[in-house]
N, C-alpha and C positions, 0 to 999 in steps of 0.2 A: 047714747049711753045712758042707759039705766042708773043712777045711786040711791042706796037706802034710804030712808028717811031718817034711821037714825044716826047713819054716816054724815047727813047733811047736816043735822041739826049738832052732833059733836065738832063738824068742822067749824060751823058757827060761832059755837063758844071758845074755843079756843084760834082763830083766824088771826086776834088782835096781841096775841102773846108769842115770844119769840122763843125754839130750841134753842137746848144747847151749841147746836152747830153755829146758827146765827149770831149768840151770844159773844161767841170766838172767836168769829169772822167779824164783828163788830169794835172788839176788842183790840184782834189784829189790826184793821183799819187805826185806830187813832195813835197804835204804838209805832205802825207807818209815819202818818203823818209826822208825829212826832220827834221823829227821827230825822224824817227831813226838813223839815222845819233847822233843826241844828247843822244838819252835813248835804245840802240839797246837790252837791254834787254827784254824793254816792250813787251808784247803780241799784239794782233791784240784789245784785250778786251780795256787793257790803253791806246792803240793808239786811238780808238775812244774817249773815255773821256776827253783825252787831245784834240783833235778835235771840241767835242762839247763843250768843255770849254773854249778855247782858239777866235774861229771862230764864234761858235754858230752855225754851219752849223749841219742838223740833217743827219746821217746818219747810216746804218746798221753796226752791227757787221760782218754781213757776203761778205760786199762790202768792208770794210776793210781789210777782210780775202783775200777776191778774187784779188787787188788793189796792 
């Protein structure tokens, strides 16, 4: 597989800085943790609820599972 050189050299500069997705996904992670830190019973089911009720942020049960 062929890549440009100038696809290579933008991938370069920017390799070491994170999207927005990952920013979210990092985000989600510690408000995870966080959460279980306090209720380590909960399932991944209450950690969502507590999630979207606390933040309002909407998100899967199974991105919680995965997170």
């Amino acid at each position: 597989m062929n890549i440009s050189r100038s696809g290579y050299y933008k991938w370069l500069k920017t390799k070491d800085v994170l999207n927005r997705y990952e920013i979210n996904r990092r985000d989600l992670e510690e408000l995870i943790r966080d959460i279980h830190k306090r209720k380590p019973r909960y399932g991944y089911h209450r950690i969502n609820a507590i999630i979207r009720r606390e933040t309002g942020w909407i998100v899967s049960n199974n991105l919680v599972h995965k997170v």
